[in-house]
Phi, psi and omega in degrees: 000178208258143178211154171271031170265134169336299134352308185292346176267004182274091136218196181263125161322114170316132165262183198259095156323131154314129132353120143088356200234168188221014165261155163287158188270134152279149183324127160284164175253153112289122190263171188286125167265042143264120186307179189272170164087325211299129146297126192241113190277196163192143160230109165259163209257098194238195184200110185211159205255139159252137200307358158292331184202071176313136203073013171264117183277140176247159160225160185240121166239135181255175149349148108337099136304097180263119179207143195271119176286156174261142190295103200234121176278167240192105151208138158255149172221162202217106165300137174271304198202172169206112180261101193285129190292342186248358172096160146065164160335133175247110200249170157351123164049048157276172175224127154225154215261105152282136159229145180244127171242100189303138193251093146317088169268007168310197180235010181206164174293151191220172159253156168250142175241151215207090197308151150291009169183136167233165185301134193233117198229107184124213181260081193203111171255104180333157188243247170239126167309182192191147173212162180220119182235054160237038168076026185074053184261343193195137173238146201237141173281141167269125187316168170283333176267029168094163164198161181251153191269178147322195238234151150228115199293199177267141199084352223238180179172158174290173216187110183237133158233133209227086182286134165224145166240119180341085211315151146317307165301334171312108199303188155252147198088347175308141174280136174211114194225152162218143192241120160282125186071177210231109186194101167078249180276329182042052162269336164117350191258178184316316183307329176307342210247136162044060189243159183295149178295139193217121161252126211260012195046028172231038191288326173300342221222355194280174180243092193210154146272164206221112192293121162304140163306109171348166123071039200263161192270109192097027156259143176262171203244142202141169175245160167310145169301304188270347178106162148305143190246164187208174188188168182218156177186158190200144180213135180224176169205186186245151161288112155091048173279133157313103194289139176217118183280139181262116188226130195235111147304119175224160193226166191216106151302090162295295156216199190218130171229122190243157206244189195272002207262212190234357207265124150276009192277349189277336207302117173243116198273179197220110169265145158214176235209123160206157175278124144269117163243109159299132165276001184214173210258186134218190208335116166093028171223151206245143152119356233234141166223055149047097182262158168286161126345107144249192165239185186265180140266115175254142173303157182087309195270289199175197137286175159029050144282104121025343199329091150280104178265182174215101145323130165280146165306142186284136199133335209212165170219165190280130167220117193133188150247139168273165197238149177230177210254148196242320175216163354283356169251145179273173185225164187235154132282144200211145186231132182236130139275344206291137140015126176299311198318341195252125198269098136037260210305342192257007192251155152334061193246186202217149177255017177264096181323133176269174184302323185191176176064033167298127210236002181190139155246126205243147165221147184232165180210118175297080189257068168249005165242325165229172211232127151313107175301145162299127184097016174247163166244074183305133160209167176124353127337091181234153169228201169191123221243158166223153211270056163302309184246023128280159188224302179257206187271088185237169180257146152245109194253145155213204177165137192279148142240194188201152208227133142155212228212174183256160179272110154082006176290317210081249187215027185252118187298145200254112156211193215157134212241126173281161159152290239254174174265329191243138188309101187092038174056007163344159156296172168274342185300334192105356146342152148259179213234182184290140172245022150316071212315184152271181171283331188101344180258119162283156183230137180278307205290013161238327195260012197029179198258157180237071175302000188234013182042068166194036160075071187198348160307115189271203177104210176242132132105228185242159161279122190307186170209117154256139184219151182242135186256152185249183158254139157336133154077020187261135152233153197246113192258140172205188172283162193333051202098017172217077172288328138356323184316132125267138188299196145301294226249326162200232168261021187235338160245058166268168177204211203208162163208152192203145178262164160246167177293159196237127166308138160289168166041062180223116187316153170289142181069029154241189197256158170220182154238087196280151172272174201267172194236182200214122187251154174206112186262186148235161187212124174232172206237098197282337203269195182252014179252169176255152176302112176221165177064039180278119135293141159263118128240187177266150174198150184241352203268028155232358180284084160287152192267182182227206174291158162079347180242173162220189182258172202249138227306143175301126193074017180294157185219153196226145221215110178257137149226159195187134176032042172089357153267090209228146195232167185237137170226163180216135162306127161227053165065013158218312156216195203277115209246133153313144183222319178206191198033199205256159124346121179266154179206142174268103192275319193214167196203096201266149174321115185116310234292166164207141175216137171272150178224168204234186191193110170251118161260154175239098177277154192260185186280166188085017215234117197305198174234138196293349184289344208262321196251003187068333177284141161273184182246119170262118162231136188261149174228138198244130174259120172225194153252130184258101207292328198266000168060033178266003170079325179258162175253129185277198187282141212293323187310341189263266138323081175270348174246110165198161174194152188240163189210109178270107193284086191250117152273137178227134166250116205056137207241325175247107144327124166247105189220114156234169178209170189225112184274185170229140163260181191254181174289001167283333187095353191238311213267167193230139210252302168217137212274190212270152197201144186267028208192033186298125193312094192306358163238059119312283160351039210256133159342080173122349182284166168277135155245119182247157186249116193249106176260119180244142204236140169230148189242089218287335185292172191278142153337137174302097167240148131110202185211130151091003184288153189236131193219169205243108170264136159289112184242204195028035167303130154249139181233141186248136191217099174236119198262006173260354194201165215031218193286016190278155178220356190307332174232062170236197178231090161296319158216067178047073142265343210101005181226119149330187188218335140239147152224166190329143174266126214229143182068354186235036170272126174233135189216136202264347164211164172092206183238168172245135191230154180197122181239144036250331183211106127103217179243108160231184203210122180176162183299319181273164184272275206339320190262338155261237158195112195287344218212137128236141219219096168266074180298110177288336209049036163228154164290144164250105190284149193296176197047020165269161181219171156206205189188157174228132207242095164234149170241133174295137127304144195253134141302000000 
């Protein structure tokens, strides 16, 4: 569940789900999308050292190669959606339209044939398909024998919709799927998608592409390379699935106006505000079935209202007229006094401004005659807020919520928070999340940030939007385009994070020579005079490190550039010592202005691995004016215009830990729990060995605003049971038998898919006849402080 604690971002990037569905979505196979016939030359390059004269780089240029690409066909289906035409809880001789959307993933146009029925499993009887290739704005019915469509460019798709109407009789909780296309295993996994057309006698029931005619427009001439493809996809839903409106608020800072004067107190920022109800549930969440909007009761107003608030930000007052959206639905504006403390659905409000002490602004929609339909987008939500009561160098944090109800739902409140893409305060896995409102006042450093100000945050509940006003004589250094960043505690500990690359097959507790990595911070001029004489250096001596980072190993060398300048410092465990070039200095810095500079570290060798110690390597870097000409920056009472930045190398971020128990031959009971040491006479004929790799993303955590932090994303974990020292699937001592083999049904992986080579999840004596290889693809970010595991088990033979 959604919590304001920190801790709560140690999750996952949702991956992407059927809507509506309780099967994994299959994989695309994607074929190379460089159209066909295109000519591709390649010349390489190489740099390689000779062993005489070491650290000298050579370089190699080969041939010219020239190769014609091939026409290679393509296709995927993805359940889109499963809609109830009526709305509310999905009941009896209800009728609902599953859509599927068929994909050219080829490299060239193709027709898709478009089977005349598809398969129906539970209580449900299909009606006539329909299909659309105008993105589903209008649909042409599909003959009972199938049809091939018209040219579909590479990329381009379809839109298949499968009306079924609900049995009368259908208990609840009954399953009711349907399946499209006809291919193979017809599981719903990566094998359904984009397999050679085999022919199998189901060509009617089949999804396949159809080779365009020479000289069809934008066809290469010729048949696909790879053959005709064929594909499959299920989508199911529960009889008396749960209606739900998913409704997402999102927000924007449009602009900033700093006035002529020198005063932050005059300054006006500009919001502007929209509404989403989603037609799809989202990604990872099941039982759910995608509903209109209704409302709530807002004090003051009425019933069965709409609410969108806004908190003013502290700091600041409501100026301007605010604006509400006139189409495609009207809106009303509405103003509270009442206390933050008093949570937006529970405070007063009136559509009469009051004189002064507005603490929220607000709009409402009268939906007791019609409902936000699933699948609209409301905008045109603008306020405008002014720094009245700043003074000094301050952030101005908010965040929207949005208040009401599901159409058919009952009275259990619908809300949502801005920063983020997902709807009804949802988790990003697709969980729900807390339905609990908030006060509506942000805090970055509990709610994170919505850093790139366009709804892309992560995390439990919404994300502030932030912006910072400065003072005279402020200067502001940061991660890449976030000069602005704030840390945990303030704007002098924001920081960058970054891996260096990791040798394969290199152990927990060793050493490496990582290479060196490369940063690119900014430094802006918030104020309105301008700035001269800015240093760069790196310096350690006010810099304590905090958890999770230390400073970085003796002789680490740190390399600042800037406009053709560039200087070298190297650590000697106590700071960063000059070593080589010039001082870099910013001679002027005009009001507004921003320039970037870039910062390489380099660690030296022997330099531990952060998975093994848990630490990043922190170096802080500092932009000041040097009042007293000591090359360093003092203490602010001395030098007040500076800010610092951290440039932090991690060498590896994601934790690998495995261990393994033993079971008895019942499969349940457990003889000895899990251990990196399992006992050899433990080990017996017929016991089980499961095995658990559990993985963790060691980096520091999303704090603060504006940070640049490290997902492990595309993770794949590979488990081979054949090569370097795995022996779990070899026969070691040569009987003829392996020496464990596959548990069928019993790989567990808490996100992604599972591949099991050489062919499928089987059991058997032989590495042909088991499963030699397994392959866990998460498809999620692994955020930092998140952790999951992948689980398989073995037979002792």
């Amino acid at each position: 569940m959604k919590t304001q604690t920190r801790w709560s971002y140690c999750k996952f990037l949702a991956v992407t789900l059927l809507v509506g569905s309780f099967l994994p979505l299959a994989s695309r196979a994607l074929a190379d999308g460089t159209t066909a016939g295109t000519t591709i030359s390649n010349t390489a390059t190489a740099t390689y050292e000779d062993p005489n004269a070491p650290g000298t780089i050579i370089n190699a240029t080969s041939n010219t190669v020239t190769v014609t690409v091939a026409e290679v066909a393509g296709v995927t289906a993805t359940p889109l959606a499963i809609n109830d035409l009526n709305g509310g809880t999905v009941l009896p001789n209800d009728i609902l339209n599953y859509d599927f959307r068929l994909t050219n993933v080829g490299n060239d146009p193709t027709g898709l044939f478009i089977p005349g029925s598809a398969t129906v499993t539970g209580p449900g009887t299909p009606g006539a398909l329909q299909f659309s290739i105008n993105g589903g704005t209008s649909f042409s019915p599909v003959p009972a024998g199938g049809v091939t469509t018209a040219s579909i460019p590479a990329g381009g798709s379809v839109i298949v919709r499968v009306p079924v109407t609900i049995s009368g009789l259908a208990s609840s909780g009954a399953t009711v799927a349907v399946r499209l296309g006809d291919t193979g295993l017809n599981d719903n996994s990566a094998a359904t998608q984009n397999q050679p057309d085999a022919p199998d006698g189901s060509l009617a029931t089949e999804i396949r592409t159809v080779d365009n005619v020479n000289g069809t427009a934008n066809e290469a001439a010729g048949v696909p390379s790879n053959g005709e493809r064929e594909t499959s996809a299920t989508q199911q839903v529960l009889v008396g699935a749960q209606p739900q409106a998913f409704a997402a608020i999102l927000k924007t800072r449009s602009a900033y106006s700093d006035s002529s004067t020198p005063l932050l107190s005059d300054d006006v920022l500009t919001y502007n505000l929209s509404l989403r109800v989603d037609s799809t549930a989202p990604a990872g969440s099941t039982g759910l079935a995608p509903a209109n909007l209704v409302g709530t009761t807002v004090n003051g107003i009425g019933t069965n209202r709409v609410l969108v608030s806004d908190a003013i930000p502290t700091g600041t007052v409501l100026t301007g007229t605010p604006t509400a959206p006139t189409t495609p639905i009207a809106w009303t504006v509405v103003y509270t006094t009442d206390p933050t403390t008093v949570t937006a659905n529970n405070a007063t409000w009136t559509t009469t401004r009051p004189t002064s002490g507005i603490t929220r602004v607000g709009f409402v929609y009268d939906a007791s005659t019609t409902p936000i339909t699933a699948g609209t987008t409301v905008t045109g939500f603008t306020f405008q807020v002014v720094t009245t009561n700043v003074t000094a160098t301050t952030t101005i944090a908010n965040l929207a919520q949005v208040f009401g109800q599901t159409a058919g739902g009952g009275t259990t409140l619908v809300y949502d928070e801005s920063g983020d893409q997902t709807p009804s305060n949802f988790n990003d896995d697709g969980t729900v999340g807390s339905n609990t409102p908030t006060n509506g006042v942000a805090n970055p450093a509990v709610d994170g940030v919505d850093s790139n100000n366009n709804n892309t945050g992560t995390g439990p509940g919404g994300e502030a939007t932030v912006f910072t006003v400065a003072a005279a004589g402020t200067i502001l250094n940061g991660p890449n385009g976030q000069p602005a960043a704030v840390g945990p505690t303030n704007n002098n500990d924001d920081f960058t994070n970054r891996s260096s690359a990791i040798p394969a097959n290199t152990a927990p507790g060793s050493t490496i020579d990582p290479n060196a990595v490369t940063f690119l911070n900014t430094i802006n001029n918030p104020t309105t005079g301008t700035l001269s004489n800015i240093l760069l250096v790196p310096d350690a001596a006010n810099f304590t490190p905090g958890a999770g980072e230390v400073l970085p190993p003796l002789n680490t060398t740190v390399t600042l550039s800037y406009g053709g300048q560039t200087a070298v410092y190297t650590y000697n465990g106590t700071n960063f010592i000059f070593t080589s070039g010039s001082t870099i200095v910013i001679p002027t810095l005009t009001a507004g202005t921003s320039v970037n500079y870039s910062v390489v570290v380099d660690l030296p060798a022997n330099t531990a691995l952060s998975t093994t110690t848990g630490n990043g390597f922190s170096v802080p870097i500092y932009a000041f004016q040097d009042v007293n000409g000591n090359g360093r920056p003092d203490l602010v009472a001395t030098e007040p215009t500076q800010n610092r930045s951290i440039a932090r190398v991690y060498t590896g971020f994601l934790r690998m830990v495995k261990d393994a128990r033993i079971l008895e031959t019942d499969g349940t009971t457990v003889v000895e729990n899990y251990t990196q040491t399992p006992t050899p006479a433990n080990l017996r004929v017929g016991r089980f060995i499961e095995y658990r790799i559990t993985y963790t993303n060691i980096s520091i955590a999303p704090v603060g605003a504006g940070n640049v932090t490290l997902n492990a994303g595309n993770v794949v974990i590979t488990e081979d049971g054949t090569i370097g020292t795995n022996t779990w699937a070899r026969d070691n001592d040569t009987n003829g038998v392996i020496d464990t083999s596959n548990v069928v049904g019993s790989t567990t992986a808490q996100f992604g898919t599972i591949a099991y080579a050489p062919s499928g999840d089987q059991s058997g004596t032989t590495q042909p006849t088991d499963v030699t290889r397994y392959t866990n693809t998460l498809g999620v970010a692994v955020q930092p402080g998140a952790s999951g595991t992948f689980i398989f088990r073995r037979r002792i033979n």
